[in-house]
Biopython code that builds the backbone (N, CA, C, O; Angstrom):
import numpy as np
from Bio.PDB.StructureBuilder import StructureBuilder

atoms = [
    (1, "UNK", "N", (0.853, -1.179, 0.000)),
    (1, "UNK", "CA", (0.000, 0.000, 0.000)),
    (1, "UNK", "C", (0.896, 1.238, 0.000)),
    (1, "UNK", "O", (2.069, 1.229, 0.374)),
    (2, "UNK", "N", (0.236, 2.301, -0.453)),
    (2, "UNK", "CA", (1.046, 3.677, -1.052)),
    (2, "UNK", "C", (0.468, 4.493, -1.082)),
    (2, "UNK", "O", (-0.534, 4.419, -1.793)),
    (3, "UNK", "N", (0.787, 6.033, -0.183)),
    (3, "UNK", "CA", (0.346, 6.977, -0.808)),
    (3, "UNK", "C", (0.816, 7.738, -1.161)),
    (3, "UNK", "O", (2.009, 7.540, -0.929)),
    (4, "UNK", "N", (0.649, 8.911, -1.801)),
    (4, "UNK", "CA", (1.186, 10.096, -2.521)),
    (4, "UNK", "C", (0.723, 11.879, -2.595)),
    (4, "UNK", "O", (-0.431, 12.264, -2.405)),
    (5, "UNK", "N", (1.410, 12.420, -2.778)),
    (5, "UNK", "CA", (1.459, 14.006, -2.764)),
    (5, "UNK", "C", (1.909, 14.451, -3.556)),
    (5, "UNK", "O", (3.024, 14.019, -3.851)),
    (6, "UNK", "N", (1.385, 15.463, -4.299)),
    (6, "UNK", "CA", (1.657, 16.197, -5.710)),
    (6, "UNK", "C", (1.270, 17.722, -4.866)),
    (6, "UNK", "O", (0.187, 17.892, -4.307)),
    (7, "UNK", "N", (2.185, 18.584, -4.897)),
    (7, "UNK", "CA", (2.348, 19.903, -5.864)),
    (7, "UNK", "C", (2.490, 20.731, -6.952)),
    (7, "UNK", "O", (3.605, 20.862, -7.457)),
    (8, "UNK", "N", (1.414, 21.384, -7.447)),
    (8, "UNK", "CA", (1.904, 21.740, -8.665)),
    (8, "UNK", "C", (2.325, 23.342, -9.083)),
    (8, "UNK", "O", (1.486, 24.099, -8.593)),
    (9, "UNK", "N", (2.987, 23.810, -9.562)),
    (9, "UNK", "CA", (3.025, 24.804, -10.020)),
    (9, "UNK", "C", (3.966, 25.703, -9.147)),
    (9, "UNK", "O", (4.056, 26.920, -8.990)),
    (10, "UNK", "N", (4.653, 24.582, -8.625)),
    (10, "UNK", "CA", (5.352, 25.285, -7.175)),
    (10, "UNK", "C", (6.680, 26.546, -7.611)),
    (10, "UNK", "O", (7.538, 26.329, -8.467)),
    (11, "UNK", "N", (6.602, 27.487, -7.019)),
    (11, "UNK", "CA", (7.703, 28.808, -7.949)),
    (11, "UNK", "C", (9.107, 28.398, -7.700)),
    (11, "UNK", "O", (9.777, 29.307, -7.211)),
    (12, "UNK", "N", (9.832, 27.120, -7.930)),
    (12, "UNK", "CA", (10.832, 27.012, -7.959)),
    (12, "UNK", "C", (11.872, 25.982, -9.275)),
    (12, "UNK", "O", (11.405, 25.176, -10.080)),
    (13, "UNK", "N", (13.029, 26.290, -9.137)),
    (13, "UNK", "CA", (13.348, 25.738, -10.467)),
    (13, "UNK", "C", (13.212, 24.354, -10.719)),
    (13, "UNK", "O", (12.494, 23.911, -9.823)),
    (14, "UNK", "N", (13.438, 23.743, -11.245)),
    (14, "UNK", "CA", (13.197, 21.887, -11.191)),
    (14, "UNK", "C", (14.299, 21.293, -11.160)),
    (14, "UNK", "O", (14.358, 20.108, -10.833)),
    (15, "UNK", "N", (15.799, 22.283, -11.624)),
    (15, "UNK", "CA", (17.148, 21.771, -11.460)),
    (15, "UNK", "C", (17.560, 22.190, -9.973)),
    (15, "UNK", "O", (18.450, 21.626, -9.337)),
    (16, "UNK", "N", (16.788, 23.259, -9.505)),
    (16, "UNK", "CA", (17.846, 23.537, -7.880)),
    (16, "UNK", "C", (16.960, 22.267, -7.194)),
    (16, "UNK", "O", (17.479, 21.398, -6.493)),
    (17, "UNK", "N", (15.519, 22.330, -7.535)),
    (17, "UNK", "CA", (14.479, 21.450, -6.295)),
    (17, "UNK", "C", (15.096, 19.921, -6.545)),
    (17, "UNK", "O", (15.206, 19.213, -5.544)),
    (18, "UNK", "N", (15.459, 19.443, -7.690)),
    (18, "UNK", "CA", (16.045, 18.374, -8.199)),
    (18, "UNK", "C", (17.049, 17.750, -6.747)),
    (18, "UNK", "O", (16.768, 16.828, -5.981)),
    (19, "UNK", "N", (18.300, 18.678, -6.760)),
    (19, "UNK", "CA", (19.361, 18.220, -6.350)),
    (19, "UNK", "C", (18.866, 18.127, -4.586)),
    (19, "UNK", "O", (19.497, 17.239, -4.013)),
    (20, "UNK", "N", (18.136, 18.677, -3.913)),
    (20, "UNK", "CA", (17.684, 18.272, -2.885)),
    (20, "UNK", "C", (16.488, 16.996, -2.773)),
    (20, "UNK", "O", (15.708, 16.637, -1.891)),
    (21, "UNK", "N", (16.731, 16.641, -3.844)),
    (21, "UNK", "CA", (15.151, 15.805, -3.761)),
    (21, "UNK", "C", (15.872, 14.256, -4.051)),
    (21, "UNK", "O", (15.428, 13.163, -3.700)),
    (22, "UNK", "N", (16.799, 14.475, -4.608)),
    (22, "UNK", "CA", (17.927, 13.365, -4.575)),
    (22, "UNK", "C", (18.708, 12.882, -3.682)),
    (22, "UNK", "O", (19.372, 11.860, -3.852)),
    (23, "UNK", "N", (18.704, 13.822, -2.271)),
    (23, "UNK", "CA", (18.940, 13.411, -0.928)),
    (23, "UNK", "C", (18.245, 12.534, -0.406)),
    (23, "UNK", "O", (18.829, 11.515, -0.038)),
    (24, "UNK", "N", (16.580, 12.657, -0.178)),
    (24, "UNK", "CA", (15.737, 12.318, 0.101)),
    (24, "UNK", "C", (15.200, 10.080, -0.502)),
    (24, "UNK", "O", (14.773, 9.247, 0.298)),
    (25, "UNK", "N", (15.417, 9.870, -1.768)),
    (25, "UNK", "CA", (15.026, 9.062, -2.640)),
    (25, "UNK", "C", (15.222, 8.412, -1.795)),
    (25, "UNK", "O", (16.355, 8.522, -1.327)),
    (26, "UNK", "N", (14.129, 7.233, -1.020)),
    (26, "UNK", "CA", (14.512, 5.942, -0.676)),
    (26, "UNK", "C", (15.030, 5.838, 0.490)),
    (26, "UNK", "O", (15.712, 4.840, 0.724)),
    (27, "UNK", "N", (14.858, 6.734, 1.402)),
    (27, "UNK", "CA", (15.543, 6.896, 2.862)),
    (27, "UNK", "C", (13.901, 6.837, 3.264)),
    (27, "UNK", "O", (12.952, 6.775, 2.483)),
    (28, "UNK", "N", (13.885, 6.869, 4.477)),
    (28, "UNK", "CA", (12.945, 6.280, 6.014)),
    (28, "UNK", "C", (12.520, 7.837, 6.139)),
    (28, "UNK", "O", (13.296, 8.765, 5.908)),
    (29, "UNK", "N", (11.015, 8.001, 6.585)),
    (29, "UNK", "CA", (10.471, 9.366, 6.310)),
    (29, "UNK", "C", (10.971, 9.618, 7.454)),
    (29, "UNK", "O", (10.644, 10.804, 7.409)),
    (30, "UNK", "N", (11.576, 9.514, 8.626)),
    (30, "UNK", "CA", (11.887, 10.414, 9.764)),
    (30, "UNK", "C", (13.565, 10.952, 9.157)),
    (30, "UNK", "O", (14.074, 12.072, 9.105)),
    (31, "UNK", "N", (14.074, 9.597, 8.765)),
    (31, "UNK", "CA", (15.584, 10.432, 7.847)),
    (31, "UNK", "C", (15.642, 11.394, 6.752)),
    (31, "UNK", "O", (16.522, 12.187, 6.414)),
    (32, "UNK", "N", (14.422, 11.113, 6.253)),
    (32, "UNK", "CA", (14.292, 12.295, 5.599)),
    (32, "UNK", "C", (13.827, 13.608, 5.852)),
    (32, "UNK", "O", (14.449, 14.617, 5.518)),
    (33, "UNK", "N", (12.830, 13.604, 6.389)),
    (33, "UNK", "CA", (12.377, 14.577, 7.204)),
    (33, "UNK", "C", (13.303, 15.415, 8.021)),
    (33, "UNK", "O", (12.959, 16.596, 8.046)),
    (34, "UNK", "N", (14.934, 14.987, 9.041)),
    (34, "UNK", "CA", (15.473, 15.721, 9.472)),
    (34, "UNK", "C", (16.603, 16.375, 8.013)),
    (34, "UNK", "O", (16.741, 17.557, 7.699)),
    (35, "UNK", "N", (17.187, 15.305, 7.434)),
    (35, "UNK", "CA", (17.751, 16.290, 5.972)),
    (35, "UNK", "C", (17.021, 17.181, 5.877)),
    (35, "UNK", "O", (17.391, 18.154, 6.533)),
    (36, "UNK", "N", (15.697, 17.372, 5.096)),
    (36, "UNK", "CA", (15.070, 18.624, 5.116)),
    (36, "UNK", "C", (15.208, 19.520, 6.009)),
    (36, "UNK", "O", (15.342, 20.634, 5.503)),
    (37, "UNK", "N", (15.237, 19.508, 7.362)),
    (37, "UNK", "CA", (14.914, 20.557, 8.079)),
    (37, "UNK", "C", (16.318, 21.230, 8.139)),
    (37, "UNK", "O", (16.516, 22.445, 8.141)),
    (38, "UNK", "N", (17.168, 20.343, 8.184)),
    (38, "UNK", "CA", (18.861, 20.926, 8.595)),
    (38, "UNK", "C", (19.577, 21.624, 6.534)),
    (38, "UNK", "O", (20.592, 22.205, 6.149)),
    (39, "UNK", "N", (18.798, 21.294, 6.107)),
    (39, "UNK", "CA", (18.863, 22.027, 4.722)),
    (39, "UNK", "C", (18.386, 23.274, 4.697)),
    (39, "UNK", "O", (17.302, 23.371, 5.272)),
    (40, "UNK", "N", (18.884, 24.456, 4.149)),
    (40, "UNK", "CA", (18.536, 26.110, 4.053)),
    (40, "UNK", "C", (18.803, 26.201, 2.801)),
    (40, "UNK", "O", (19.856, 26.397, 2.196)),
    (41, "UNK", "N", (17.329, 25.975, 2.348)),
    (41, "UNK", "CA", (17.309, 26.352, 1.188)),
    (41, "UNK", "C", (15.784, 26.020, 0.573)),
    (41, "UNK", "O", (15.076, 25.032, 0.771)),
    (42, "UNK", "N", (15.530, 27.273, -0.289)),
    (42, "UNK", "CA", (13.940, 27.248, -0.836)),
    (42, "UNK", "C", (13.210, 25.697, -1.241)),
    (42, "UNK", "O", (12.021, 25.423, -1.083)),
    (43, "UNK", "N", (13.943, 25.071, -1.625)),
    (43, "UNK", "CA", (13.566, 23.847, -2.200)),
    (43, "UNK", "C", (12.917, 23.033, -1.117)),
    (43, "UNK", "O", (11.787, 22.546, -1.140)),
    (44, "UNK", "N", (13.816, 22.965, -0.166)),
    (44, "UNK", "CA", (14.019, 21.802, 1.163)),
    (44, "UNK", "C", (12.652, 22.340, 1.669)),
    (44, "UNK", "O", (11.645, 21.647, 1.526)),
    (45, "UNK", "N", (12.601, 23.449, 2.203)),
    (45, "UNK", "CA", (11.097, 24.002, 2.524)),
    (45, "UNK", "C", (9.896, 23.285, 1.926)),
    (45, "UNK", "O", (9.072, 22.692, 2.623)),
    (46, "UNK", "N", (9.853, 23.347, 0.934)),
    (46, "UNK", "CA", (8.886, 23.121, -0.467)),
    (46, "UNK", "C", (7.921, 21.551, -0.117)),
    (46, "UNK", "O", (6.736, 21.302, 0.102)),
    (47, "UNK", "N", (9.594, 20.495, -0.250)),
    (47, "UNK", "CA", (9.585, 19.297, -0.229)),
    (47, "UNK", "C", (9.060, 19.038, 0.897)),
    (47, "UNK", "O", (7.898, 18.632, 0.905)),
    (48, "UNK", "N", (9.790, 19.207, 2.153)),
    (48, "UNK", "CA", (9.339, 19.185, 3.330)),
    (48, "UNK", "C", (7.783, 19.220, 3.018)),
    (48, "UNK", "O", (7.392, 18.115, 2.643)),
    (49, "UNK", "N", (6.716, 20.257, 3.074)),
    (49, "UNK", "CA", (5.553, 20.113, 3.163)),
    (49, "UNK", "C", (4.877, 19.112, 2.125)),
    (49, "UNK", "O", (3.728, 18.941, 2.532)),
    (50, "UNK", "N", (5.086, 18.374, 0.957)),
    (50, "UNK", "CA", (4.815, 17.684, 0.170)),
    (50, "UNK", "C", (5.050, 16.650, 1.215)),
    (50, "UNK", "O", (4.051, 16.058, 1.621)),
    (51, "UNK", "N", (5.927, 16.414, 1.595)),
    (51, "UNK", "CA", (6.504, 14.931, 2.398)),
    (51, "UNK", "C", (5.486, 14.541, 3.524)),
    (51, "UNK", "O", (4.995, 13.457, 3.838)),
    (52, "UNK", "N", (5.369, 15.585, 3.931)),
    (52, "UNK", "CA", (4.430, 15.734, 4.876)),
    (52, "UNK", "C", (3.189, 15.236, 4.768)),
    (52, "UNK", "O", (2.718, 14.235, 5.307)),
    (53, "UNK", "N", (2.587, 16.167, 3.877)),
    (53, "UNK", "CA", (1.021, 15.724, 2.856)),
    (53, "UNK", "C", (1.371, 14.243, 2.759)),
    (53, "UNK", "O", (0.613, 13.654, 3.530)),
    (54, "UNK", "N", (2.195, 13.375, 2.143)),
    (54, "UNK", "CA", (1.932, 11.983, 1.743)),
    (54, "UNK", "C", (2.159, 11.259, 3.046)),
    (54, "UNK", "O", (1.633, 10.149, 3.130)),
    (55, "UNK", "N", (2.857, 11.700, 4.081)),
    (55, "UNK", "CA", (2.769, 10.968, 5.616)),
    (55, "UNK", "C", (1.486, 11.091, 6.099)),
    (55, "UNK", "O", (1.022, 10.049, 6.563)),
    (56, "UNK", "N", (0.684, 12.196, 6.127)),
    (56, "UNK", "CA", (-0.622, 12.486, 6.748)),
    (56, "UNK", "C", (-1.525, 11.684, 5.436)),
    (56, "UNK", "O", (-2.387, 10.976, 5.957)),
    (57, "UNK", "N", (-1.557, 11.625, 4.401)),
    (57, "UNK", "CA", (-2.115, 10.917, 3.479)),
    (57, "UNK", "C", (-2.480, 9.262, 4.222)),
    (57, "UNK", "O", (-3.394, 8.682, 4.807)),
    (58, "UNK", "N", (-1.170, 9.037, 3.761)),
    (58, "UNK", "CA", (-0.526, 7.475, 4.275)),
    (58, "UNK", "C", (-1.417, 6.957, 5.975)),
    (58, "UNK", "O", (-2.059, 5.983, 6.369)),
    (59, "UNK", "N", (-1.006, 8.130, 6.480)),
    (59, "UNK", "CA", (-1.868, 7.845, 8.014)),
    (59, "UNK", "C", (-3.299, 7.806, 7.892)),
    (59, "UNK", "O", (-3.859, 6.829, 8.388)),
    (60, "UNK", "N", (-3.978, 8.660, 7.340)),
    (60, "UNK", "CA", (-5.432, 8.838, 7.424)),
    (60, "UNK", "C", (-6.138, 8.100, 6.527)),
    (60, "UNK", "O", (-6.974, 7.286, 6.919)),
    (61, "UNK", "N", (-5.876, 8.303, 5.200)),
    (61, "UNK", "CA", (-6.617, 7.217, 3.910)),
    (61, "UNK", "C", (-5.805, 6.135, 4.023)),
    (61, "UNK", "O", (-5.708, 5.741, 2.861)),
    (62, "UNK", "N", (-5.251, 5.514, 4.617)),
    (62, "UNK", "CA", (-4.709, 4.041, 4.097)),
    (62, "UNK", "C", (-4.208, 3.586, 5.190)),
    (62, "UNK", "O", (-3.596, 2.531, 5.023)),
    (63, "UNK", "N", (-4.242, 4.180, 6.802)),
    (63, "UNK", "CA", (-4.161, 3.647, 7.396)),
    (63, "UNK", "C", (-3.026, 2.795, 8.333)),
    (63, "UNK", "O", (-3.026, 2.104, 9.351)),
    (64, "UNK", "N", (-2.037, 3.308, 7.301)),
    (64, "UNK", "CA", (-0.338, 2.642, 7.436)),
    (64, "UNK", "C", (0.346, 3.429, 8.896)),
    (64, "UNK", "O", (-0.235, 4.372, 9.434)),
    (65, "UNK", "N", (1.346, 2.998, 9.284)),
    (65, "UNK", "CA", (2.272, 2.877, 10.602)),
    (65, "UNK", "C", (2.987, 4.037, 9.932)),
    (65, "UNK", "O", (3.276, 4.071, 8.736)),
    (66, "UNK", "N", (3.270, 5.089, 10.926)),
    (66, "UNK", "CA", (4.355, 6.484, 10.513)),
    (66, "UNK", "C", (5.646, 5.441, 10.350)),
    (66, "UNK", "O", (6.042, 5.032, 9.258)),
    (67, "UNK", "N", (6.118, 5.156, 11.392)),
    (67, "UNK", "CA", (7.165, 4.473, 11.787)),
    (67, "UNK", "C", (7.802, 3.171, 10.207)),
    (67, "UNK", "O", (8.965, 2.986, 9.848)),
    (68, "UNK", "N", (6.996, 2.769, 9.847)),
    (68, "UNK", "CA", (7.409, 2.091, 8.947)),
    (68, "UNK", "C", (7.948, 2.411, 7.066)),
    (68, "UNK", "O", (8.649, 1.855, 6.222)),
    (69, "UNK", "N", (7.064, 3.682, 7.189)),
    (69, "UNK", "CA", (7.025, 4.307, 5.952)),
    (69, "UNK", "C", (8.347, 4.556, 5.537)),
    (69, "UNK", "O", (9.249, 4.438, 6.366)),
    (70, "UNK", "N", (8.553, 4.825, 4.581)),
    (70, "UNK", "CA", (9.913, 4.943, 3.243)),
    (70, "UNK", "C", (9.362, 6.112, 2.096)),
    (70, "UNK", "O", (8.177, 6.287, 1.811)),
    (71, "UNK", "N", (10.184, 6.639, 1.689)),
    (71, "UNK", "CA", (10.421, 7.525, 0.212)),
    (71, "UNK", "C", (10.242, 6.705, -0.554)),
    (71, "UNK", "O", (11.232, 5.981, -0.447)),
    (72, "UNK", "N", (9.347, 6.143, -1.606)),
    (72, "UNK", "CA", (9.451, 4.703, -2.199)),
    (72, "UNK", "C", (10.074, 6.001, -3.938)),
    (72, "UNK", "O", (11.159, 6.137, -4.503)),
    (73, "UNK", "N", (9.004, 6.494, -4.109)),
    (73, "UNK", "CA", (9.502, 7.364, -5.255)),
    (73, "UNK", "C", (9.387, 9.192, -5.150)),
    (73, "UNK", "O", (8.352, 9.751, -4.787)),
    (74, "UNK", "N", (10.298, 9.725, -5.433)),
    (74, "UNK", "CA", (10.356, 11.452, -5.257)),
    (74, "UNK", "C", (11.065, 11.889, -6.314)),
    (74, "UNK", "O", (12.225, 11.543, -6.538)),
    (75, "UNK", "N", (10.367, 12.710, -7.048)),
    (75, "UNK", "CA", (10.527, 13.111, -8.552)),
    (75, "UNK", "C", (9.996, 14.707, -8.648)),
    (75, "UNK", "O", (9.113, 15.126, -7.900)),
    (76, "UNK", "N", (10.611, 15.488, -9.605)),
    (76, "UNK", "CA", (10.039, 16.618, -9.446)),
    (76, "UNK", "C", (10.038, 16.841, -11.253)),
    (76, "UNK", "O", (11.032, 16.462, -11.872)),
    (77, "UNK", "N", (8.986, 17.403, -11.924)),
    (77, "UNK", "CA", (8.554, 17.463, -13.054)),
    (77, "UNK", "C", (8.878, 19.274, -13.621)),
    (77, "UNK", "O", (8.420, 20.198, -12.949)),
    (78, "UNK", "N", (9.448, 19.459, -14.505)),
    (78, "UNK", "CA", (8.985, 20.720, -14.952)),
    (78, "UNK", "C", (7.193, 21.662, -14.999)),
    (78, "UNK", "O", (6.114, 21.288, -15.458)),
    (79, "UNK", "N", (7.453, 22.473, -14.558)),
    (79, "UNK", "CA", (5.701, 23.000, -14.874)),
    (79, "UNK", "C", (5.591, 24.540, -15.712)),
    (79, "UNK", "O", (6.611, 25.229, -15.736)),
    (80, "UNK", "N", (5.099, 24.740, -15.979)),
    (80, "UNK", "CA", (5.364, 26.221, -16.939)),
    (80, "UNK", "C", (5.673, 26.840, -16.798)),
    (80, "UNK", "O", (5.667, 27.165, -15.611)),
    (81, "UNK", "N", (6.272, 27.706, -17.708)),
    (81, "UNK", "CA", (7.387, 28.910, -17.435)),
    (81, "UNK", "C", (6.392, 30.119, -17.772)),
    (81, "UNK", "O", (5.508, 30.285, -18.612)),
    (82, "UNK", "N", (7.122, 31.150, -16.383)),
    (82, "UNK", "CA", (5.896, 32.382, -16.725)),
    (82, "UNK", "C", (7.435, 33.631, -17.521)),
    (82, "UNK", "O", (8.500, 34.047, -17.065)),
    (83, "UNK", "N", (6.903, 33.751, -18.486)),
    (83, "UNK", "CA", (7.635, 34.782, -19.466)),
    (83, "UNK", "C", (7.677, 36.368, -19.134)),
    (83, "UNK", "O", (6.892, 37.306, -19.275)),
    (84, "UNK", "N", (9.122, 36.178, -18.569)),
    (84, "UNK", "CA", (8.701, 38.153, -18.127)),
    (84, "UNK", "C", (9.897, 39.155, -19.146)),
    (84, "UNK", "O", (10.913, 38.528, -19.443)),
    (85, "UNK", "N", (9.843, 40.203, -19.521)),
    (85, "UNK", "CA", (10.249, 40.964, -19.844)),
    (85, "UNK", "C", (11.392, 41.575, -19.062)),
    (85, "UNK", "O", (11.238, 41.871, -17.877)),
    (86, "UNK", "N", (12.621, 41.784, -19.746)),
    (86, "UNK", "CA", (13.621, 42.678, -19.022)),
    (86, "UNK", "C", (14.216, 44.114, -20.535)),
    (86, "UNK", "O", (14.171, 44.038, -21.763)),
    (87, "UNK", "N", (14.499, 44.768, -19.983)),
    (87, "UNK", "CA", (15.441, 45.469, -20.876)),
    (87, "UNK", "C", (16.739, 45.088, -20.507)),
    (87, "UNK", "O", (17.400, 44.518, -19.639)),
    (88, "UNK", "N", (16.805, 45.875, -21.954)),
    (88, "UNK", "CA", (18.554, 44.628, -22.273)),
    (88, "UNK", "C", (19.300, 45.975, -22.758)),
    (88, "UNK", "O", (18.540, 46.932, -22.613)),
    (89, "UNK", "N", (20.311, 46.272, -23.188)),
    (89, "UNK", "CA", (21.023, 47.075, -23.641)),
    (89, "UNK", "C", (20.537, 47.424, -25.249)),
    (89, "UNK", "O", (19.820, 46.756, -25.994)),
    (90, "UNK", "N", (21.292, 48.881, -25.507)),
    (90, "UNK", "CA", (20.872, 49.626, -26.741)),
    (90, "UNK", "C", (19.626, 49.632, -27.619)),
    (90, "UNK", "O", (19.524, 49.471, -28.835)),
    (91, "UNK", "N", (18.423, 49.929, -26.394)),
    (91, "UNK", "CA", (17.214, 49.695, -26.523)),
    (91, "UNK", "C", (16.342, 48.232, -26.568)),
    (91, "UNK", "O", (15.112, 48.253, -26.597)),
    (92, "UNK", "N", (17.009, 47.132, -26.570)),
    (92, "UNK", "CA", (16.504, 45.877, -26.844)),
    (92, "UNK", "C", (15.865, 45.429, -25.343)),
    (92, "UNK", "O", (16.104, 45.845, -24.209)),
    (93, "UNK", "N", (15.091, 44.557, -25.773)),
    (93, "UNK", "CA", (14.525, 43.856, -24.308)),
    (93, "UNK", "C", (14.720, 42.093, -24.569)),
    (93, "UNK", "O", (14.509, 41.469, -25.609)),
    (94, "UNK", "N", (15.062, 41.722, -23.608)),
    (94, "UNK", "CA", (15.549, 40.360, -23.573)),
    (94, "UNK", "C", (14.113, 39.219, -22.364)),
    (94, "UNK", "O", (12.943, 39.474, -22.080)),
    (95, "UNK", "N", (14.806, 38.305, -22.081)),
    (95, "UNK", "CA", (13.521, 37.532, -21.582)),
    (95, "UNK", "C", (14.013, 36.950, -20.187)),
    (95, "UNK", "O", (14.972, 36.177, -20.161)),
    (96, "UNK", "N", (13.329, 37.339, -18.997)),
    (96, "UNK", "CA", (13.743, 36.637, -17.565)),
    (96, "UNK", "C", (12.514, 35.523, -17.613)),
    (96, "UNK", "O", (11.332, 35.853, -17.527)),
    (97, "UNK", "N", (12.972, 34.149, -17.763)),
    (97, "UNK", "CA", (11.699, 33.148, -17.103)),
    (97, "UNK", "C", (11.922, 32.906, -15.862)),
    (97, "UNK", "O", (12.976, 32.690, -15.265)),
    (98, "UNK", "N", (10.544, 32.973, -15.414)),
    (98, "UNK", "CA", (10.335, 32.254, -13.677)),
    (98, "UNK", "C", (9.904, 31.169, -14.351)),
    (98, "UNK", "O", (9.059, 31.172, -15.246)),
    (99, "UNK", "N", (10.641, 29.994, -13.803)),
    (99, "UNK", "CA", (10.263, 28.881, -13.716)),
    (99, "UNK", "C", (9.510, 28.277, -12.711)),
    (99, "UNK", "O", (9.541, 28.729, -11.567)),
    (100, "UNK", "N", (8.515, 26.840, -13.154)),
    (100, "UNK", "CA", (7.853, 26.600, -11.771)),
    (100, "UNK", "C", (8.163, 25.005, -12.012)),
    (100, "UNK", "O", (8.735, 24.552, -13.004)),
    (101, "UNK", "N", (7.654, 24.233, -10.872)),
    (101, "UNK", "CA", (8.209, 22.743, -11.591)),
    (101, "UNK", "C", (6.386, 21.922, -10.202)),
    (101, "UNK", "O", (5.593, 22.560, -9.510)),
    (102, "UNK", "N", (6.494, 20.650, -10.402)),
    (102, "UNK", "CA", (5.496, 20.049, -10.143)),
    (102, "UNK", "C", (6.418, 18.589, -9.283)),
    (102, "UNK", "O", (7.183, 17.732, -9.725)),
    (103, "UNK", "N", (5.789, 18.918, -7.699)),
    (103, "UNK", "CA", (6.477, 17.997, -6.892)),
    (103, "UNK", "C", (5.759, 16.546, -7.074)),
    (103, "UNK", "O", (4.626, 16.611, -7.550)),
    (104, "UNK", "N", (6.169, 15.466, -6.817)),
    (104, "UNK", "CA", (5.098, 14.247, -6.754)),
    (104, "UNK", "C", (6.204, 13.512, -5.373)),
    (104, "UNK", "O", (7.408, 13.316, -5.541)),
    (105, "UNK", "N", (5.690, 13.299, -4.476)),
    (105, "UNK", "CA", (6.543, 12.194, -3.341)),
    (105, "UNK", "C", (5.164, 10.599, -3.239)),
    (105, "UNK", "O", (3.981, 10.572, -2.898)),
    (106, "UNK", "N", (5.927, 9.747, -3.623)),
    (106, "UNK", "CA", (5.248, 8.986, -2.819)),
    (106, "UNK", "C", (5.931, 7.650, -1.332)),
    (106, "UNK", "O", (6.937, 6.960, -1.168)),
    (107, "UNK", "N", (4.932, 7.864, -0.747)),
    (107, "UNK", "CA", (5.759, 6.856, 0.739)),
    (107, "UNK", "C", (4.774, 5.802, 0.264)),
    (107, "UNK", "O", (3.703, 5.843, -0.342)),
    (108, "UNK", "N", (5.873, 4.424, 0.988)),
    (108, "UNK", "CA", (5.135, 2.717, 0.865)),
    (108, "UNK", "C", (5.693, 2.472, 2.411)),
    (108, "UNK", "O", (6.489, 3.104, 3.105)),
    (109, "UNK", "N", (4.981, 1.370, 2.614)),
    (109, "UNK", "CA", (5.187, 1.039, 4.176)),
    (109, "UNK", "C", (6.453, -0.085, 3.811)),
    (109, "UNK", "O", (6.229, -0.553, 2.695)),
    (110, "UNK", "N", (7.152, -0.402, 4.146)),
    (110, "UNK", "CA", (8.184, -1.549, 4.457)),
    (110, "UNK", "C", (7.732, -3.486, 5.359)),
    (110, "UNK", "O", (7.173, -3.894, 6.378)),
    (111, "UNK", "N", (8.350, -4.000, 4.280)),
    (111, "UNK", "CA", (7.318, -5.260, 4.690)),
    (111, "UNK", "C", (8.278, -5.394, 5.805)),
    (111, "UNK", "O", (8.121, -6.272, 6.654)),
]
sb = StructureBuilder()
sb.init_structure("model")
sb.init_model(0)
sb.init_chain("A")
sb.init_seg("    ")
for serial, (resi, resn, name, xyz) in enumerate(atoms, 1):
    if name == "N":
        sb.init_residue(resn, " ", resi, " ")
    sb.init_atom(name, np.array(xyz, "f"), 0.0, 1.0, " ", f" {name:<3s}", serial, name[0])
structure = sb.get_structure()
């Protein structure tokens, strides 16, 4: 049994949220859970509450043991880029994207 947590549209890049989310893969939700917290940085924040959502998921709809749960899969997806305008030199204007990307964590209990 498995549950899962999706964020979408979250305002951060998908290569910085990436490299913290690759800490996380497959470690024990309390080991993961302290990485996150001892991490400073926008991402770790982010994840953290996703992680969360699929522990409280996991507990309430399905009923599973905190204590046993695992990172089974944690992936973070690109999500649309919002297109902003900058000026650029000798009258030209060039392009700043905010990027956003789309979290998915899911926890499985451990046989």
């Amino acid at each position: 049994m498995e549950a899962k947590a999706i964020a979408k549209k979250v305002r951060v890049s998908a290569d910085k949220a990436r490299l913290t989310m690759n800490l996380i893969r497959g470690k024990d939700v309390d080991e993961a859970m302290s990485i996150l917290k001892n991490l400073n940085n926008k991402s770790s924040k982010l994840i953290e509450k996703v992680l969360c959502s699929a522990v409280a998921n996991a507990e309430n709809n399905h009923k599973l043991d905190k204590l046993k749960l695992y990172v089974k899969e944690a992936y973070i997806n690109e999500g649309p880029v919002m297109k902003r305008v900058k000026m650029d030199s000798r009258g030209h204007t060039g392009r700043n994207d905010k990027r956003t990307s789309h979290i998915n964590i899911i926890v499985a209990e451990k046989n």
